[in-house]
TORSE-674288 format. One line per 4 residues: number of its first residue (from 1); their letters; for each residue x, y, z of C-alpha. Coordinates in nm, 4 decimals. Layout:
BEGIN
NUM) a) X/Y/Z  ...
//
This chain:
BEGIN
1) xxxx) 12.2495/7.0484/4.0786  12.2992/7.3472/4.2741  12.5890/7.3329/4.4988  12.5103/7.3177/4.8915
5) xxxx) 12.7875/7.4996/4.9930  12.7213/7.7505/4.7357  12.4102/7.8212/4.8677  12.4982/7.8130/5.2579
9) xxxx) 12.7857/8.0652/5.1751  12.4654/8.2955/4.9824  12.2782/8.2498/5.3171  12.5196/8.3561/5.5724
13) xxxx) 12.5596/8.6337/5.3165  12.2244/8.7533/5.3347  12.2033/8.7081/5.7286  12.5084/8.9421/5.7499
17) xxxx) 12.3271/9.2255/5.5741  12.0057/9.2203/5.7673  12.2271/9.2525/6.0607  12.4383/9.5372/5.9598
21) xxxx) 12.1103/9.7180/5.8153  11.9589/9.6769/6.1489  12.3081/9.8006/6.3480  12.2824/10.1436/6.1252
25) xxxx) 11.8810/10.1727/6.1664  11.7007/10.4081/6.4480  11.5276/10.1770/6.7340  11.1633/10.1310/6.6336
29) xxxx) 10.9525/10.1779/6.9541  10.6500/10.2139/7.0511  10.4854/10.4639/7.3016  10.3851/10.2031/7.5104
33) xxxx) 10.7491/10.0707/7.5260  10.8777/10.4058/7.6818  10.9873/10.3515/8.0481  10.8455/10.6237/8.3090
37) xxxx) 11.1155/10.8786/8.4281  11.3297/10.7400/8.7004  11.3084/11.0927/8.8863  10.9067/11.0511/8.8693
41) xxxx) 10.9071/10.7149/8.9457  11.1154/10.7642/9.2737  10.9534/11.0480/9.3485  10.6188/10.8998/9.4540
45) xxxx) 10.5388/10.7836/9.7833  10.2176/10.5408/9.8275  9.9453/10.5769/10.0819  9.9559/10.3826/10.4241
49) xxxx) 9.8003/10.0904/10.3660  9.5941/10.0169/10.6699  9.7889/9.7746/10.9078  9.6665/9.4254/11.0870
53) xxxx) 9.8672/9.5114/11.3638  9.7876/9.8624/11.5002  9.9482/9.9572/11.7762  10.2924/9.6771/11.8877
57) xxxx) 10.5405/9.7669/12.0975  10.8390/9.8206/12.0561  11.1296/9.7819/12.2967  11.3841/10.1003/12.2411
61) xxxx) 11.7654/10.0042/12.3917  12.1288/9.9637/12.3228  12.2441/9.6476/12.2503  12.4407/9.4839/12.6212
65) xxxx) 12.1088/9.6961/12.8197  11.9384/9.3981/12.9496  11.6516/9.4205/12.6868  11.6078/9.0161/12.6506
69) xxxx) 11.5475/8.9936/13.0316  11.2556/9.2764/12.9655  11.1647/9.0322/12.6559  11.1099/8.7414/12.8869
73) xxxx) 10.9238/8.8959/13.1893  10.6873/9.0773/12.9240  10.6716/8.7457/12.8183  10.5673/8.5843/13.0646
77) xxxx) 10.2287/8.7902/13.1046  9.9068/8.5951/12.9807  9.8135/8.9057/12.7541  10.1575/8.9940/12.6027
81) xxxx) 10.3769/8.7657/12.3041  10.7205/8.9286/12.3160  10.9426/8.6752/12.0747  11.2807/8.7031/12.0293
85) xxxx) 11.4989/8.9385/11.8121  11.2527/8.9723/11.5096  11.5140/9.1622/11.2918  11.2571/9.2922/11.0784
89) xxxx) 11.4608/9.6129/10.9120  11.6478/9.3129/10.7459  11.3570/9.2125/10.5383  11.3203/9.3388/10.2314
93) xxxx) 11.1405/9.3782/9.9140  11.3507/9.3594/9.5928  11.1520/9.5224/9.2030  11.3199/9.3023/9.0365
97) xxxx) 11.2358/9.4571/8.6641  11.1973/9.7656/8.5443  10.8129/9.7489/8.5221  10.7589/9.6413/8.8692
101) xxxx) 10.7770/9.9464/9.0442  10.5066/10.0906/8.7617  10.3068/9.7858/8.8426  10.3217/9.8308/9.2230
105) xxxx) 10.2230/10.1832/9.1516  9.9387/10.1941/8.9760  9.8376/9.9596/9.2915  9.9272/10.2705/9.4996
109) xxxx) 10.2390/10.0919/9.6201  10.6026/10.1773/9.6964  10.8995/9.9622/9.8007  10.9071/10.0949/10.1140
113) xxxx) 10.5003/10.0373/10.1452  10.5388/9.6869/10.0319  10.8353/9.6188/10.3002  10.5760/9.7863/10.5975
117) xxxx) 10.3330/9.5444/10.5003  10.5375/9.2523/10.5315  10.6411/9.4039/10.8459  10.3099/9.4009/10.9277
121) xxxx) 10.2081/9.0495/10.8348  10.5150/8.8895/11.0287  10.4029/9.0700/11.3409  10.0126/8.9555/11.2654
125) xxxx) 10.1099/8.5808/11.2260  10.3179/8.5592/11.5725  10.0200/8.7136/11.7021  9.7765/8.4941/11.5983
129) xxxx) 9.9974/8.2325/11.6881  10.0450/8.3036/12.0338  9.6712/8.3856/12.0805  9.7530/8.6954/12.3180
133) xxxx) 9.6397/9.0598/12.2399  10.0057/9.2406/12.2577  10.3000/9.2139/12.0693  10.6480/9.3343/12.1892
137) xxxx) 10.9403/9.3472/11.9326  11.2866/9.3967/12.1452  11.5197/9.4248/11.8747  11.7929/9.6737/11.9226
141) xxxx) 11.9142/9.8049/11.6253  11.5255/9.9431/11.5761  11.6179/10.1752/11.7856  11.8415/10.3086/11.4731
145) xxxx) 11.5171/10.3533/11.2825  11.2834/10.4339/11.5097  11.1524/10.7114/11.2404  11.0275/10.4326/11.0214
149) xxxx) 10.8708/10.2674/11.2687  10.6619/10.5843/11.3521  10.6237/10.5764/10.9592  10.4538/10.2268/10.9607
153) xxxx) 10.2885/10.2277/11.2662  10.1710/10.5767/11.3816  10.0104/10.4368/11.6370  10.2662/10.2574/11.8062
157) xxxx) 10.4121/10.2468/12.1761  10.7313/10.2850/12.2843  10.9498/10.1506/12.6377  11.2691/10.2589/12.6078
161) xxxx) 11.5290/10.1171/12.7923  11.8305/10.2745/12.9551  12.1584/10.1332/13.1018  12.4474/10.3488/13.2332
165) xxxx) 12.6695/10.3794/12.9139  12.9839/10.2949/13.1411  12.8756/9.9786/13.2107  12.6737/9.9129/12.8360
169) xxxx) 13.0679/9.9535/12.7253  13.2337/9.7410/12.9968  12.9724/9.4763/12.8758  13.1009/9.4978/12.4677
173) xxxx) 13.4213/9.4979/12.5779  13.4202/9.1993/12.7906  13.2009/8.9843/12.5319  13.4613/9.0628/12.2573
177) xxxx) 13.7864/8.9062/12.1428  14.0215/9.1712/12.1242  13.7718/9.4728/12.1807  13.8367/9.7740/11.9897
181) xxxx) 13.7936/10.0646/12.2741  13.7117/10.3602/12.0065  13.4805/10.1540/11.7699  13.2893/10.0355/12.0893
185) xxxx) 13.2382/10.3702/12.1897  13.1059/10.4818/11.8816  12.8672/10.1930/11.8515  12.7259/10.3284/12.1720
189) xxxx) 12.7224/10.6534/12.1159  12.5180/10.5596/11.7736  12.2393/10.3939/11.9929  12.2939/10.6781/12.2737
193) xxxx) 12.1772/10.9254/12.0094  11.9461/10.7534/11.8606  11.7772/10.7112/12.2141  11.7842/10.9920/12.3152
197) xxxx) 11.6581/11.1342/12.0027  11.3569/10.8687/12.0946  11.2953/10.9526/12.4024  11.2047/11.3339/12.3430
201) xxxx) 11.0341/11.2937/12.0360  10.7584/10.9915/12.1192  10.5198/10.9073/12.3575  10.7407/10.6644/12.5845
205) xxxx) 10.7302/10.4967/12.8628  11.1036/10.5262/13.0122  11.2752/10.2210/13.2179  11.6443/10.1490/13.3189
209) xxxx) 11.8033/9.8310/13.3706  11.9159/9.9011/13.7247  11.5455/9.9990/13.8216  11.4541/9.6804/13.6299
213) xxxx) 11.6559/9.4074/13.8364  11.6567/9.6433/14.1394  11.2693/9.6462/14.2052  11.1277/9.4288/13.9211
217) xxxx) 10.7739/9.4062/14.0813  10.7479/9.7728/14.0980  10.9266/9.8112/13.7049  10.6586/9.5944/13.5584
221) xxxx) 10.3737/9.7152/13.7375  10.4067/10.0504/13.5619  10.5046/9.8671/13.2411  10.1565/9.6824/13.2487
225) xxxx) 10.0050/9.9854/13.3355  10.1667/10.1448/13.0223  10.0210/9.8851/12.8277  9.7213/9.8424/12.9530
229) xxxx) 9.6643/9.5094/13.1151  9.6955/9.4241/13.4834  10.0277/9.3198/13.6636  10.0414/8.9174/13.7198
233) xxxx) 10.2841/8.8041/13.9529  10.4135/8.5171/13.6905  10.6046/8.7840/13.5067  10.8617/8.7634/13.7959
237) xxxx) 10.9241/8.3691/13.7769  10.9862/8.4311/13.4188  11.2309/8.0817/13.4206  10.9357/7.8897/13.4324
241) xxxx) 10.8212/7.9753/13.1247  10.8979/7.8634/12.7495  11.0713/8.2056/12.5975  11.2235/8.0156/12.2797
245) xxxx) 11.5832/7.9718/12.2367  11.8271/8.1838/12.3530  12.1165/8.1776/12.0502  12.3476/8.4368/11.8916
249) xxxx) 12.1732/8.7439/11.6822  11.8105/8.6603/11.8733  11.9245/8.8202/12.1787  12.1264/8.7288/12.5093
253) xxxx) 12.2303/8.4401/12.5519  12.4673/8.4082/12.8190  12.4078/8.1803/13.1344  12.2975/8.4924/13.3520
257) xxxx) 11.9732/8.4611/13.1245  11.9589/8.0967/13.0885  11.9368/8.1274/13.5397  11.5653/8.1604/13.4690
261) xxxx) 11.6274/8.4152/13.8060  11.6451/8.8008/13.7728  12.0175/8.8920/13.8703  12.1536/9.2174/13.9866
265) xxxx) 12.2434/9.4693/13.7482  12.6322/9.5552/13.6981  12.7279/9.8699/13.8104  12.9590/10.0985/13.5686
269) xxxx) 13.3086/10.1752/13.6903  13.2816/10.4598/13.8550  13.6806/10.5759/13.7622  13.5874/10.4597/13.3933
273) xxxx) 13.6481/10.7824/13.2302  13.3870/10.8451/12.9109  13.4036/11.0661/12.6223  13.2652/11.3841/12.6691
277) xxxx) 12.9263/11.3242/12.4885  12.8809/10.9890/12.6166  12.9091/11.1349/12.9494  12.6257/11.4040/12.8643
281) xxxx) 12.4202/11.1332/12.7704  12.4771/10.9414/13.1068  12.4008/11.2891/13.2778  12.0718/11.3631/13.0691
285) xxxx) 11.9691/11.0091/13.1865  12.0204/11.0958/13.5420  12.3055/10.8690/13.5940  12.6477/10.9721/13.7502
289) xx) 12.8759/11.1126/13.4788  13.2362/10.9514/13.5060
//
């Protein structure tokens, strides 16, 4: 009788070779195996694909510039769904295998095509939902990609909205624990750039928050004539109204919102000395450099 550990040594044996013969061996593949070229593959860009949203709006500001009170009143028109913070640069698409970005090609589709129309189909289904005609997105770090926004939606409008950079900073610094001055001034001076780079490159309709909660009839009469639909008292009384939660990272929340009751605008410090391009900014704006 032939002995079993005999033959299990004779085995492992034989499973050792195959191993080591395919270790020294070239890789058999096939052509069909063969990955496209990375530098191809990231090369192409995919057609627009067309959009179920055409034309939104989309709220340009600094953060601390008094854009969810502009959320709200545009709210509070019959014709106009303005929801909070939608955050949607922070939705993405992940390929997650190296065929996937082949696959969404030959469907003449690109990451950043696929990520548009997601885009696109979040701002259809709060549409729908609300059953009005315009949507308003108010998020303000958009305004740090307002190129990709013209990407995906050519046909988009604009309101930016301004706020004396003086006081934009007074307002970080007071809503922070132990503000750093320098990084707060280069957080607004990121957005001031960005702005401004917005402002003279689109079609925009241009507002400031002291105009706003100075003379808010006259504010969002032109507003409505921007967009296109007539001015209804209601937008004023915008307390009334269901506008969602306000919660950290959707927008303000602070009790001056939660008034339901337009408040005066706080003035910058007029001895509040800015950084020299900050201060151009504030000029170019038409507010008084300090």
């Amino acid at each position: 009788m032939r002995d079993p550990r005999m033959s299990a040594i004779g085995k492992g044996l034989r499973r050792r070779g195959r191993l080591m013969a395919q270790a020294v061996s070239p890789p058999r593949r096939t052509l069909d195996a063969v990955p496209t070229p990375r530098d191809t593959e990231d090369a192409y860009v995919a057609p627009r694909v067309p959009r179920l949203v055409d034309s939104p709006v989309f709220v340009l500001s600094c953060v601390r510039s008094g854009s969810t009170l502009l959320r709200v009143l545009l709210n509070s028109h019959s014709s106009i769904r303005a929801p909070h913070e939608m955050h949607l640069r922070t939705l993405h698409v992940h390929l997650s295998r190296d065929f996937t970005a082949d696959a969404m090609r030959a469907l003449e589709l690109d990451k950043d095509e696929l990520e548009h129309t997601l885009w696109d189909r979040v701002m259809h289904l709060e549409l729908a939902r609300s059953g009005k005609q315009i949507i308003v997105d108010k998020t303000p770090p958009n305004t740090l990609i307002w190129p990709r926004l013209h990407r995906c939606w050519p046909n988009a409008r604009y309101i930016v909205l301004l706020r004396h950079p003086g006081a934009v900073v007074a307002s970080l610094t007071d809503r922070r624990t132990a503000p750093d001055h320098e990084q707060i001034h280069a957080e607004v001076l990121d957005y001031g750039e960005r702005l401004d780079e917005a402002r003279r490159a689109l079609d925009v309709h241009v507002v400031t928050y002291e105009e706003l909660t100075a003379d808010p009839e006259r504010t969002t009469r032109g507003l409505c004539a921007y967009l296109g639909v007539p001015w209804e008292s209601g937008m004023l009384d915008y307390g009334t109204q269901d506008h969602g939660t306000f919660r950290p990272q959707l927008g303000d929340w602070s009790p001056t919102i939660r008034s339901g009751r337009i408040q005066p605008a706080r003035a910058a410090d007029p001895t509040a000395e800015l950084p020299p391009r900050l201060a151009e900014l504030a000029k170019a704006w038409g507010y008084p450099a300090g």
